[in-house]
C-alpha positions as CSV (number, residue, x, y, z in Angstrom):
1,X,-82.8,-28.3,44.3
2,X,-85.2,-29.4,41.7
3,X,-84.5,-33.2,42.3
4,X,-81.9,-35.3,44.3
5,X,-78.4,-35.3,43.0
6,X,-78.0,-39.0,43.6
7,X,-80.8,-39.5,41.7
8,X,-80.9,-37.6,38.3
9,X,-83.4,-37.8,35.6
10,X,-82.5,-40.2,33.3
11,X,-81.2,-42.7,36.0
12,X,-77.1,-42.4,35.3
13,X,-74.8,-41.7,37.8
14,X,-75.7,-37.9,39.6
15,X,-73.1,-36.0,41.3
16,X,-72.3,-35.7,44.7
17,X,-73.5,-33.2,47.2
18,X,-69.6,-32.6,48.0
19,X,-68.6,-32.4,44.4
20,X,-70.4,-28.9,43.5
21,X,-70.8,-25.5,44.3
22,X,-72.8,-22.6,43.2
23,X,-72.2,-18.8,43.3
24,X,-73.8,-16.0,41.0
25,X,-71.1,-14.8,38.3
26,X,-71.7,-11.1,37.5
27,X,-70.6,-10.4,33.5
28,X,-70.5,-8.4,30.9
29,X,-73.7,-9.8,29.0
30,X,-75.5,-10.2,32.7
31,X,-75.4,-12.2,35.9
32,X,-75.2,-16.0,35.6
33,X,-75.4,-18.7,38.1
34,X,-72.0,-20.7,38.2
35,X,-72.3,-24.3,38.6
36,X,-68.9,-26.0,39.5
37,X,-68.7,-29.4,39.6
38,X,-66.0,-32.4,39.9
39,X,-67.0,-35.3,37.5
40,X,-64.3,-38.1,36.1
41,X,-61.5,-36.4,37.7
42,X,-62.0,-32.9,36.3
43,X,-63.6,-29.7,37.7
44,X,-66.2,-28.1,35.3
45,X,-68.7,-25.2,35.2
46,X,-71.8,-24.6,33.9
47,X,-73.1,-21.6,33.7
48,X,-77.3,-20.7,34.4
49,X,-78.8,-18.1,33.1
50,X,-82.3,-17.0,33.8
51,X,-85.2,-19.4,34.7
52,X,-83.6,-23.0,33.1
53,X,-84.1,-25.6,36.0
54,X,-86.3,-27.9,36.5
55,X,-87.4,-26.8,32.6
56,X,-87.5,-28.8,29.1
57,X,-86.7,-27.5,25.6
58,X,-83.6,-25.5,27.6
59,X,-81.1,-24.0,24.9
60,X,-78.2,-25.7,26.0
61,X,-74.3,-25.4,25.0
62,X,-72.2,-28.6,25.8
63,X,-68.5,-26.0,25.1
64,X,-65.4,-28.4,24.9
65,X,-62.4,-26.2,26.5
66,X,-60.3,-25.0,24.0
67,X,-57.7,-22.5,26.0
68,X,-56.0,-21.1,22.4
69,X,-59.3,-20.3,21.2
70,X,-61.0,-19.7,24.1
71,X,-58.7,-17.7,26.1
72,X,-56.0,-16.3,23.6
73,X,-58.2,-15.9,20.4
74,X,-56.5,-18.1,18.5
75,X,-57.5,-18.3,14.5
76,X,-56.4,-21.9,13.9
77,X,-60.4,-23.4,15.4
78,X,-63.7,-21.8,16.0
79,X,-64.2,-22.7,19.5
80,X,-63.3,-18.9,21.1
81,X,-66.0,-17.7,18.4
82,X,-68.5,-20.7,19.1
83,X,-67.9,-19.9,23.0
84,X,-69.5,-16.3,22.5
85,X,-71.8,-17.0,20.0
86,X,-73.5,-19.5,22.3
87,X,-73.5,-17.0,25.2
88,X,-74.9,-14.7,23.0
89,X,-77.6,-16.7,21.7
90,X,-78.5,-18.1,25.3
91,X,-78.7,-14.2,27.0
92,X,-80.9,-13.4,23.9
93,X,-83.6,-16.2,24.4
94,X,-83.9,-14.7,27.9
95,X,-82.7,-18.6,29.8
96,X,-80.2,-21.7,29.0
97,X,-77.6,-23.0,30.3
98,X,-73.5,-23.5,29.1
99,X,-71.8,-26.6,30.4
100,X,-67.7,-25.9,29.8
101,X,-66.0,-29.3,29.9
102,X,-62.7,-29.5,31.1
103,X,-60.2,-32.0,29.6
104,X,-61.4,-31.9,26.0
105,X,-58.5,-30.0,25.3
106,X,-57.6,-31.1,21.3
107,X,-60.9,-33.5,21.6
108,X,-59.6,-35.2,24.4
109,X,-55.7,-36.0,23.7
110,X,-54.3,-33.1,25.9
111,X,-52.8,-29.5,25.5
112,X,-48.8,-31.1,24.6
113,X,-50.6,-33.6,22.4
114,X,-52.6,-30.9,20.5
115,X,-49.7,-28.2,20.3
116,X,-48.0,-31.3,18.6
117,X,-50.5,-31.9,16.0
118,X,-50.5,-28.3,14.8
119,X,-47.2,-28.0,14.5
120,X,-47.6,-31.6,12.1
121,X,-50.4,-29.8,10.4
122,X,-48.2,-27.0,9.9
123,X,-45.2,-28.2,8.4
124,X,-46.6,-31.7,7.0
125,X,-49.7,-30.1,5.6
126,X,-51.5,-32.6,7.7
127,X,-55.2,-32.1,8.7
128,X,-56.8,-31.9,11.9
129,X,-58.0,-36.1,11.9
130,X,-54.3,-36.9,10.4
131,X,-52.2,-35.0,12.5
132,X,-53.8,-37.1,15.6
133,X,-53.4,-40.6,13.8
134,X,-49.8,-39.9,13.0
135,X,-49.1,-39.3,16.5
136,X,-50.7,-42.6,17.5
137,X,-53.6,-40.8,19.7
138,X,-57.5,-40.9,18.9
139,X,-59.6,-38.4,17.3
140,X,-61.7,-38.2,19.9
141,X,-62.2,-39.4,23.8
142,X,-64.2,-36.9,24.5
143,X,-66.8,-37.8,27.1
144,X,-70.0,-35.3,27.8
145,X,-71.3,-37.6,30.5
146,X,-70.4,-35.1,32.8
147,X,-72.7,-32.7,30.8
148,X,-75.6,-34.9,31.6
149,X,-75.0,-35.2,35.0
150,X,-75.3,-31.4,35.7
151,X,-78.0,-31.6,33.4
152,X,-80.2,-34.0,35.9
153,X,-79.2,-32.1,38.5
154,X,-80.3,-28.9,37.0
155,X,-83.7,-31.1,36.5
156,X,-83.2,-30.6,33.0
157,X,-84.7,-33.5,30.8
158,X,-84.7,-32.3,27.3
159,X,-82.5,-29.3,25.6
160,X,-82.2,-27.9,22.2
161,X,-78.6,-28.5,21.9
162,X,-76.2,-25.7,20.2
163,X,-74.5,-27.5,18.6
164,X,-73.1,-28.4,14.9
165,X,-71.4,-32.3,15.6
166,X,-74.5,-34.9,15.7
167,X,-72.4,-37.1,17.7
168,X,-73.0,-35.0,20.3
169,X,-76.8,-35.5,20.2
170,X,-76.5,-39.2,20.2
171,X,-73.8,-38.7,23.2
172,X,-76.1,-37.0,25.2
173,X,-79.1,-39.0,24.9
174,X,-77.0,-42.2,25.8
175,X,-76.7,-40.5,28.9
176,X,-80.4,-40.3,29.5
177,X,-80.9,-36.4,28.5
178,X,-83.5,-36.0,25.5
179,X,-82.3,-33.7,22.9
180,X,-85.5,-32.5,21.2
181,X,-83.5,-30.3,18.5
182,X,-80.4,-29.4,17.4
183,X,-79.1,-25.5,16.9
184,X,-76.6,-25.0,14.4
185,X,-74.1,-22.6,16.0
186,X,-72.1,-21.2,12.8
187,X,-69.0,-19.2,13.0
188,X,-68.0,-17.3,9.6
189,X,-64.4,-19.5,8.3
190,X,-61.5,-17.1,7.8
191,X,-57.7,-18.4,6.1
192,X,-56.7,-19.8,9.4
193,X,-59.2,-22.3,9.7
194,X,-60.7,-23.4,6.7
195,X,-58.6,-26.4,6.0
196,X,-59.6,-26.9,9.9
197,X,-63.6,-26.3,9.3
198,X,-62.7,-28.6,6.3
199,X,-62.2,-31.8,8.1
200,X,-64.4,-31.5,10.6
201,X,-67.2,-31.0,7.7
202,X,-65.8,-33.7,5.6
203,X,-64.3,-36.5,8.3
204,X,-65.7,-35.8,11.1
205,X,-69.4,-35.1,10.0
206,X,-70.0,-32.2,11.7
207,X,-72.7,-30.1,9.9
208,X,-71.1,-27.0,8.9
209,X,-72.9,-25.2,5.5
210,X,-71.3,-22.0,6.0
211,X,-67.7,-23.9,5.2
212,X,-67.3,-23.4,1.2
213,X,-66.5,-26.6,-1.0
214,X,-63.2,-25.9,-2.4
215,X,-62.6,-26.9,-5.9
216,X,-59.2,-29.1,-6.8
217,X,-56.5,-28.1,-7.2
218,X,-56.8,-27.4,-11.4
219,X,-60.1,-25.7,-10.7
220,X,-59.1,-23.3,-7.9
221,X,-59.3,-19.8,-9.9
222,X,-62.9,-18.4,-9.1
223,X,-65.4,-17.2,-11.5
224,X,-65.9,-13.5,-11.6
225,X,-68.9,-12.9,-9.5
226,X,-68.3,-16.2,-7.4
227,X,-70.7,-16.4,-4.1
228,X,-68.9,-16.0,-1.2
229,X,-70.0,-16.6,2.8
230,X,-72.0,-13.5,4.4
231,X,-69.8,-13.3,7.8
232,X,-73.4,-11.9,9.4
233,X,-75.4,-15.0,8.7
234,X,-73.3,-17.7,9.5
235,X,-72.4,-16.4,12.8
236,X,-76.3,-16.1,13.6
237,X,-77.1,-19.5,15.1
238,X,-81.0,-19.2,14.0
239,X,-83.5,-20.2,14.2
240,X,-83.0,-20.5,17.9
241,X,-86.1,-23.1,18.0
242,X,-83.6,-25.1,15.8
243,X,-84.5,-28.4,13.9
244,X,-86.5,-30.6,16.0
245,X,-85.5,-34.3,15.7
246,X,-87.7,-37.4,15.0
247,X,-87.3,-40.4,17.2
């Protein structure tokens, strides 16, 4: 391997010879190499595609799971869209890598706990920030440590991150893995998530200018001729170089 697993760049914690396994993953979009790995309890996978280890400036996609979205499609998020626009983007600049963390399911709180919170968004109108609170549970636990440890061991020490949530920059980095620029990665809105792209924009910071301001409530009747979002550029995550960050 590019450098010892005990000892990843960046000096954190690495991961144990007995705690990952590789195997090539034939797919639609090509051949990867799957990385498995057990970190904090959970199994996750990253997956490698063309020549990223031991390389800087990787394109890299930290994915949070997200089985509704992910698996089944679901409207109500982005995540199943972000998911393949991310593999797209990486199989098109020829190399990165994915990292798909398990138990980020809801941003951390659980599958039961999320299913709960949509069905208090639902029928209390509640948003995604509110419908945690009034449960009692966080907005978000999530931990990409894990990330930067399959990182190191990929002897990756700097990535352009795919990513929209500047939290997850700062994460990173506090993990020892440079992010040199961030990628936005935007998936076109549609009715089922807007309120949802909404608060992440507005509460949660996440930089998301393909999400459309909406007007109160007295000023909700659009102009004739209103702009609306072009589906084809906000699901292009470009420029792939993204927006390189100052120190």
């Amino acid at each position: 391997m590019a450098q010892d697993s005990k000892t990843p760049r960046g000096g954190h914690r690495g991961i144990d010879p007995s705690d990952i396994a590789e195997s090539d993953l034939v797919t639609t979009r090509g051949t990867f190499r799957m990385v498995a790995f057990r970190a904090d309890g959970e199994e996750h996978l990253a997956l490698v595609y063309g020549r990223a280890r031991g390389r800087d400036g990787v394109l890299v996609r930290m994915h949070s799971e997200c089985l509704s979205g992910d698996v089944f499609g679901a409207l109500r998020c982005e995540c199943g869209s972000q998911l393949d626009l991310a593999l797209n983007a990486i199989v098109r600049e020829g190399s990165g890598v994915l990292v798909y963390l398990r138990g980020h399911e809801g941003r951390g709180i659980g599958l039961v706990d999320k299913v709960r919170t949509n069905l208090l968004q639902d029928e209390r109108g509640l948003d995604t920030v509110d419908s945690a609170t009034a449960l009692g549970l966080p907005v978000d636990v999530r931990d990409y440590g894990p990330a930067a440890r399959v990182l190191a061991y990929l002897g990756i020490g700097s990535v352009r991150l795919l990513s929209n949530n500047p939290h997850k920059i700062r994460s990173l980095e506090s993990h020892g893995i440079r992010v040199a620029a961030r990628v936005p990665l935007l998936a076109a809105p549609n009715d089922e998530n807007l309120a949802y792209l909404t608060a992440k924009r507005d509460r949660l910071g996440h930089d998301l200018p393909q999400v459309p301001m909406v007007p109160a409530p007295r000023e909700r009747a659009e102009p004739e001729g209103a702009a609306v979002v072009d589906d084809a550029a906000a699901t292009a995550p470009s420029p792939l170089s993204g927006t390189p960050l100052t120190p």
